[in-house]
C-alpha positions as semicolon CSV with decimal commas, in nm:
position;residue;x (nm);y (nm);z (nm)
1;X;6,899;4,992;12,034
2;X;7,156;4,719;12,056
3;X;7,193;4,387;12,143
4;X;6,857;4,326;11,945
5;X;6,803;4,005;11,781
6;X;6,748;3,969;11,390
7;X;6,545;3,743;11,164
8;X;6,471;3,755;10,858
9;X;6,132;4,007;10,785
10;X;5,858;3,811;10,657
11;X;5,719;3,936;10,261
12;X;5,421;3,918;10,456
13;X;5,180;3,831;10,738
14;X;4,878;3,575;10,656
15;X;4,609;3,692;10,843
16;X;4,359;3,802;10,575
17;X;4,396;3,588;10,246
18;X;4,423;3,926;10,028
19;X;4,836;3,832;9,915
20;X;4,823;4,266;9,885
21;X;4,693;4,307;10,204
22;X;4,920;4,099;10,400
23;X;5,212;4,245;10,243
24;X;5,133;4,567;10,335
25;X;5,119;4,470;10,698
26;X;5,430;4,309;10,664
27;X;5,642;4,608;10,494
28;X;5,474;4,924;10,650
29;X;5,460;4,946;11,020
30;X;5,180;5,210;10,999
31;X;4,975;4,951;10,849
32;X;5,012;4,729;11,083
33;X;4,961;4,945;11,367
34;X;4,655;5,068;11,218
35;X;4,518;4,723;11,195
36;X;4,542;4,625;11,528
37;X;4,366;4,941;11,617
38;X;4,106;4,843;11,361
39;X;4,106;4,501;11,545
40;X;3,779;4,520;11,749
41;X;3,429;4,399;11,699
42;X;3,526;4,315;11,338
43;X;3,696;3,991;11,214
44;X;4,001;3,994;11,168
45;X;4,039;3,963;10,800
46;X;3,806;4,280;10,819
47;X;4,000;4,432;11,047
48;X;4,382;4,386;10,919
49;X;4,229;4,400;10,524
50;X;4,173;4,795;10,642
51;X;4,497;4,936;10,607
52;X;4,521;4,870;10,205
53;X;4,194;4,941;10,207
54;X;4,211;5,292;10,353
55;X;4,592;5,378;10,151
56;X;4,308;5,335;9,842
57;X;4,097;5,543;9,927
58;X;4,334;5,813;10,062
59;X;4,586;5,752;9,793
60;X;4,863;5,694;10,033
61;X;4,931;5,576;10,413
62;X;5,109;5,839;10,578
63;X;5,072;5,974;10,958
64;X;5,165;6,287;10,862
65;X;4,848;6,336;10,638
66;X;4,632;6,158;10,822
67;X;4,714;6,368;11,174
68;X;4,591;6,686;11,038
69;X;4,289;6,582;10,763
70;X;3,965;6,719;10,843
71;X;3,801;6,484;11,093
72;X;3,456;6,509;10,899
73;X;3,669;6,410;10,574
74;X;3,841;6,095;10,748
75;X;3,525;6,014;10,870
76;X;3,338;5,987;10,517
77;X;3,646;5,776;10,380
78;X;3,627;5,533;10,617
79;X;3,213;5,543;10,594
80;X;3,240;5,504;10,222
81;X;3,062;5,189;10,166
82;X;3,172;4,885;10,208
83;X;3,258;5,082;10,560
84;X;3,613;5,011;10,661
85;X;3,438;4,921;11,024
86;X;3,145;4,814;11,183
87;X;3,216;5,172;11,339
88;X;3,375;5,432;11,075
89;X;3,349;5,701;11,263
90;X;3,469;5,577;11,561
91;X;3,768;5,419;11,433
92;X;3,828;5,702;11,174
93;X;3,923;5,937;11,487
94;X;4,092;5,613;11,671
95;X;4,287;5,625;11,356
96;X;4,386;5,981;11,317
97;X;4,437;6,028;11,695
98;X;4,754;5,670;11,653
99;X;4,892;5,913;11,355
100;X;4,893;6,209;11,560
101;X;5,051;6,079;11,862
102;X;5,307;5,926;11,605
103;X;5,353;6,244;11,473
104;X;5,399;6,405;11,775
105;X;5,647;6,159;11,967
106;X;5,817;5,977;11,663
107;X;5,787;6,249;11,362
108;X;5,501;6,025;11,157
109;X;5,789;5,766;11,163
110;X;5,561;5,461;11,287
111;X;5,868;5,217;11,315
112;X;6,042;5,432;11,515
113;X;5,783;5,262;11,782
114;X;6,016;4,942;11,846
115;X;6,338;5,048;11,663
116;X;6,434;5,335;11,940
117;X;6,305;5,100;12,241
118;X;6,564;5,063;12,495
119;X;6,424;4,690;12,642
120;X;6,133;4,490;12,635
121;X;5,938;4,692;12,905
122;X;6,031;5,061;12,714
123;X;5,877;4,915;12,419
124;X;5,576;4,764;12,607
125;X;5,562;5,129;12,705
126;X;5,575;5,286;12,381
127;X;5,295;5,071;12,246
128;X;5,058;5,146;12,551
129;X;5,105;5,441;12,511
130;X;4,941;5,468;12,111
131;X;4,595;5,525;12,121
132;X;4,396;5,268;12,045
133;X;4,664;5,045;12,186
134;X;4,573;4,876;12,527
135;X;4,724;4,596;12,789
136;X;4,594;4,284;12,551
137;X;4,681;4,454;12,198
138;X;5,050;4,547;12,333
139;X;5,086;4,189;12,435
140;X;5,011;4,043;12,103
141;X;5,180;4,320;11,922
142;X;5,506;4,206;12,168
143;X;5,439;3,873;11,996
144;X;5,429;3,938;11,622
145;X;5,744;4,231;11,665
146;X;5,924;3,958;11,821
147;X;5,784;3,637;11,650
148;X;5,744;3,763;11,310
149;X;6,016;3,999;11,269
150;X;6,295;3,882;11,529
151;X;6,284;4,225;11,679
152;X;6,353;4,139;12,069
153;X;6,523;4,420;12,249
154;X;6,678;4,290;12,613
155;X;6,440;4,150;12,848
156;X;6,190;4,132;12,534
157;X;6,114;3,753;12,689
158;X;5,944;3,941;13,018
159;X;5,720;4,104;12,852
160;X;5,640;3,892;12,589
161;X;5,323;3,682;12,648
162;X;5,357;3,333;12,709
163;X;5,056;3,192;12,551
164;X;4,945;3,162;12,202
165;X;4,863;3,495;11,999
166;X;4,810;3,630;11,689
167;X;5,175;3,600;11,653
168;X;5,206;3,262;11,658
169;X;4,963;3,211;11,323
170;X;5,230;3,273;11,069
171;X;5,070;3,028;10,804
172;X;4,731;3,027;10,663
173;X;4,655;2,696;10,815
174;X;4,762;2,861;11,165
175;X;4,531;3,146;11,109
176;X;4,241;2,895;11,042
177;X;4,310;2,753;11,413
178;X;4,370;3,045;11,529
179;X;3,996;3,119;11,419
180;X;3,879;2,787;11,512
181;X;3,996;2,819;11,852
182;X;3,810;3,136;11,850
183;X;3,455;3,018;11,780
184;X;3,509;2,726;11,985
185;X;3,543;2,949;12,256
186;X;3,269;3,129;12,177
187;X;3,074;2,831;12,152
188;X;3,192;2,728;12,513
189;X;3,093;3,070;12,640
190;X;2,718;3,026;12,545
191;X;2,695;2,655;12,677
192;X;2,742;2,780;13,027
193;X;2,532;3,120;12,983
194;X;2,802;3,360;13,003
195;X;2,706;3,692;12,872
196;X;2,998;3,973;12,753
197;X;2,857;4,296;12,830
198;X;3,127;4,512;12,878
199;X;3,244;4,765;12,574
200;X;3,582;4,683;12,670
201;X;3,559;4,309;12,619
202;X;3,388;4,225;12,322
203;X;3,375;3,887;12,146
204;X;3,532;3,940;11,861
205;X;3,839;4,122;12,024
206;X;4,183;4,034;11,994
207;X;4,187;3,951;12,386
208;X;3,909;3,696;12,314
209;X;4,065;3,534;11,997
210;X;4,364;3,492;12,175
211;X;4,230;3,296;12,465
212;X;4,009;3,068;12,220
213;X;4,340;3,017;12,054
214;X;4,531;2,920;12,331
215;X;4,225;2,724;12,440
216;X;4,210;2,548;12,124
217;X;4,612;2,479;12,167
218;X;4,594;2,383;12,528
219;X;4,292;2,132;12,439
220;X;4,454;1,980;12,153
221;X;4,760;1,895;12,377
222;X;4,571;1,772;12,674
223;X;4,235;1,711;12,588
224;X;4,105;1,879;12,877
225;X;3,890;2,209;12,918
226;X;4,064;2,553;13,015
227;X;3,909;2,846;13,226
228;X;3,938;3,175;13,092
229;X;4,184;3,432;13,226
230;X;4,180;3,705;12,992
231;X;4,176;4,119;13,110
232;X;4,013;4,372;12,963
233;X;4,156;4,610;12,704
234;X;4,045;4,897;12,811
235;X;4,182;5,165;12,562
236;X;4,065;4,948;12,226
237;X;3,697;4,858;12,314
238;X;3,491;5,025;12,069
239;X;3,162;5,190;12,207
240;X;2,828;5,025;12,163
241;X;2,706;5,348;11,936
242;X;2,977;5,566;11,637
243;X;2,943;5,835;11,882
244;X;3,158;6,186;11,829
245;X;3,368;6,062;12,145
246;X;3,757;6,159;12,120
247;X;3,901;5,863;12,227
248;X;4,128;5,888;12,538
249;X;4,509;5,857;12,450
């Protein structure tokens, strides 16, 4: 890739107040690609403390093993209680089915992802693409690779979104708006009697969080109110049951 711009990597990313756990997601790209498929109907401490959480249990983090464990087995790790997930089995095979495709396209190498891209739209592409990965999680995972760690391949700024994320909370403080935004949101939401029903866009989502946040920011500069605009993310909405379902890639 070339004319790709360079910062400094962070030692680590704040988003769950374990100083292990947010290393990890800092320094292995698996990690944090397994978080953000974690990220769904859990909060996200839960969901981005997984990663350590499941290198523990397993001994190690590597796609390689994880692609071709017995399902059953992966299953029972991430069941082991505490449960990694409000749905271990579910996001067990969400989990092996990212390592496999990583396997498959990018030899288990999961930073191979953004470090081959040719632009911003190939990588958009690449990380649609992952299973587990859909329109709203690529977005914010555009963010943090380009936010966090300066990795902004040509035309990175058209496909990067242009309201707050995830990627924008690079302090603890930030992270505790970020949340803030979030249940105020939420909050908002149930004043006016709007239900979330569908699978796809749950409320404790990433595509939610992110329009609380950028609620939250909007309202703090202007003191008015804010509609919501968010999509669905169809590919990363976990079911309302752990059923045996192979989810589609």
């Amino acid at each position: 890739m070339t004319n790709m711009q360079v910062v400094k990597t962070p030692d680590r990313l704040p988003w769950t107040g374990d100083d292990e756990a947010d290393r990890l997601l800092a320094n292995d790209p698996l990690a944090l690609l397994i978080g953000f498929v974690l990220d769904q109907q859990v909060t996200l401490q839960k969901a981005f403390s997984g990663p350590l959480e499941l290198r523990k249990r397993l001994g190690s983090l590597d796609a390689r093993a994880i692609a071709v464990m017995d399902t059953a087995e992966l299953e029972a790790v991430f069941a082991r209680r505490p449960a990694l997930h409000r749905f271990p089995g579910n996001m067990a095979r969400r989990t092996q089915a990212l390592c496999q495709a990583l396997v498959r396209d990018y030899e288990g190498n999961a930073g191979r992802v953004w470090s081959e891209a040719n632009d911003g739209r190939d990588l958009e592409r690449r990380l649609l693409a992952l299973p587990g990965v859909g329109e709203m999680k690529a977005k914010t995972l555009l963010a943090v690779l380009g936010k966090r760690f300066g990795i902004k391949p040509p035309g990175w700024e058209d496909v990067a979104p242009r309201h707050p994320t995830l990627g924008d909370a690079d302090t603890p403080e930030a992270v505790a708006a970020y949340q803030a935004g979030k249940r105020a949101h939420k909050a908002e939401l149930r004043a006016r009697g709007l239900a979330l029903t569908s699978a796809t866009h749950r409320p404790d989502g990433p595509e939610l969080r992110e329009e609380a946040f950028m609620s939250h920011h909007e309202k703090g500069k202007t003191g008015g109110d804010m509609k919501s605009g968010t999509g669905k993310d169809t590919k990363s909405g976990a079911s309302n049951g752990d059923s045996k379902t192979t989810p589609k890639k």
